[in-house]
C-alpha angles and dihedrals in degrees: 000000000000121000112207130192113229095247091050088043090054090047092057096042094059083039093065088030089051089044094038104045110028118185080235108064096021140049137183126229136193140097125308109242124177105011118194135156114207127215095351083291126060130053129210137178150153119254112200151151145181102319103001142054137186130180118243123208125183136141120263093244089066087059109096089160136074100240130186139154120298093027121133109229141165117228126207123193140077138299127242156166115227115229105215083059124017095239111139112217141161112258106211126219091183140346122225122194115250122212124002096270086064096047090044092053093037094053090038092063094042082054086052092044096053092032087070093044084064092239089136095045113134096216102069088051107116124204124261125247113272095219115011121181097181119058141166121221127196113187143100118286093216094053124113079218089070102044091057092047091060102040095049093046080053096049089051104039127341131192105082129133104237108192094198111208104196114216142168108259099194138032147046089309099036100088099046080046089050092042084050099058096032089065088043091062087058096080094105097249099107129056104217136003123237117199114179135154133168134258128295146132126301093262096049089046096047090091083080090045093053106116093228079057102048089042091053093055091049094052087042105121103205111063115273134235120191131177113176129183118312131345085266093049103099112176132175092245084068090043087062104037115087093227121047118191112190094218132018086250095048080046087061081053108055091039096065134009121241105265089225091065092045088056093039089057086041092058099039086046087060101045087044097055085041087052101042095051093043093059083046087059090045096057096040081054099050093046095053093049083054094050085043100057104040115116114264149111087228092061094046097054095049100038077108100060093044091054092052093052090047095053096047087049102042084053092036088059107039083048092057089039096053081040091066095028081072093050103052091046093051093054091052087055090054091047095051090047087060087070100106087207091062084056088052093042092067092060095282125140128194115215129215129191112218099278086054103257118149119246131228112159128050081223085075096061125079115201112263092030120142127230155146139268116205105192129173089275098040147280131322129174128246144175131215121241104170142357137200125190092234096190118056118235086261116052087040087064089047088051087053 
């Protein structure tokens, strides 16, 4: 027989418990009764159900989670007995929400909690850029969301430089992934930050509503735009962001505005301020023909004088008018210059590696690369069998 001191017996018994039920292959789950958090640092509660109970201890920075009595949770850690007395109890690594109830009064009181920190206040929102050409997109590339996203933002516009940061959207490892990109979006280079995902339940939505995430949204200094799930789907990432879309396609929408609108105000704009000016014209004349022929030596002696004045304004004026006339339809040149299509209909390609980056250098490319060729009809495929730098160094610097 072995004779073992307490403090030995207690060793060997969290030796078998720590080799036999790991955090990692095994998790408790029942309901959260007598919270508490001691000294501002350590938390501590029972986990019970029906016919057992265990204590629980961890340290509030484990808890990623609100808390609270009453609340079904899963609990993942190690048992153990505590040497000083004696007391077994489950020492937790993380905490994770169970049932939809939980995860509704959980997220209710984080809403609360950052409600009062002023994080969802309107009136820090700031306004989106009306034409932006550089964006940062933080999605997952195998997601229809993102799909519609591009295709829409193409349809309406076209011709903007989208940086994809591919990320996990659900799971244990998807907010830290989210919180990641979202700070390396923060380097000064894009003008505003898109955030979008597709439907799903609470619980595969609760990365968004994850509060590292929210916080990151709200430090993030470029506007936000976040479009999250369904129409329905209202997370706290949205909350936070200044600028909500219901759905990843109405998110392409708000984000840019369709170019055909943009030349149709254009053109009505035009023909508003000619006509305008033209009635303005109409009226100075008629009342000049009126003051002209009334009776009166005084008229007559200065008819001169009034010719003259309506000759130097109506030519003042048409010279003003077909001044502005240029210059609106100069601006509608540029706008329509913008259109990346005219550019490809005069011969031009743009070129794509395989993640979808645009190319403008032959020092990107690396023979055998694959890649692909946008021209005015559509995409094809190539591959590149040689390069060669055309413009020296030289005369590339001189060109810049």
């Amino acid at each position: 027989m072995r004779i073992l001191q307490v403090s030995d017996f207690v060793e060997v018994v969290n030796g078998i418990l720590r080799e036999t039920l790991s955090g990692e292959v095994f998790a408790v789950e029942g309901e959260v009764s007598g919270f508490r958090v001691s000294q501002g640092q350590w938390v501590s509660f029972d986990l019970k159900d029906d016919k057992s109970l265990v204590n629980v201890f961890m340290t509030v920075w484990q808890l990623n989670v609100p808390v609270e009595d009453g609340m079904r949770v899963r609990v993942f850690g190690l048992p153990r007995v505590y040497p000083k007395y004696g007391k077994f109890s489950l020492s937790a690594e993380r905490i994770e929400l169970a049932g939809e109830g939980a995860l509704r009064k959980a997220l209710a009181m984080l809403r609360v909690r950052l409600e009062k920190e002023g994080i969802f206040e309107p009136s820090r929102k700031r306004a989106l850029p009306k034409f932006p050409s550089r964006i940062a997109l933080i999605a997952s590339r195998e997601s229809a969301a993102y799909g519609d996203f591009i295709r829409v933002l193409a349809e309406r516009w076209g011709g903007i430089d989208i940086d994809l940061y591919h990320v996990l959207v659900q799971g244990e490892r998807a907010p830290q992934d989210i919180v990641r990109a979202i700070e390396q979006a923060q380097d000064g280079k894009y003008e505003v930050l898109v955030m979008t995902r597709g439907g799903g339940s609470l619980e595969e939505l609760m990365s968004f509503n994850d509060e590292r995430v929210v916080r990151a949204i709200y430090a993030s200094k470029i506007p936000t735009l976040v479009a999250i799930g369904h129409e329905r789907d209202i997370t706290l990432a949205e909350e936070a962001a200044d600028v909500r879309g219901s759905t990843p396609t109405d998110c392409a929408r708000r984000l840019v505005p369709d170019r055909r609108d943009v030349l149709y105000e254009l053109s009505n704009l035009e023909q508003s301020v000619e006509s305008a000016f033209l009635m303005r014209m109409d009226k100075i004349s008629a009342l000049i023909e009126r003051s002209l022929s009334a009776p009166g030596a005084w008229l007559v002696g200065r008819s001169a004088d009034l010719d003259l004045l309506t000759t130097r304004c109506s030519s003042g004026v048409r010279q003003w008018l077909g001044g502005l006339t240029e210059r609106l339809t100069a601006q509608m040149r540029l706008m329509e210059s913008f259109d990346p299509n005219r550019v490809l209909a005069r011969g031009y390609a743009l070129v794509r590696d395989a993640s979808g980056k645009a190319i403008v250098s032959v020092r990107e490319l690396q023979d055998g690369e694959k890649v692909t060729l946008r021209l005015a009809d559509g995409e094809t495929g190539a591959r590149i069998e040689s390069k060669e730098n055309v413009w020296p160094k030289k005369q590339q610097q001189k060109l810049i």
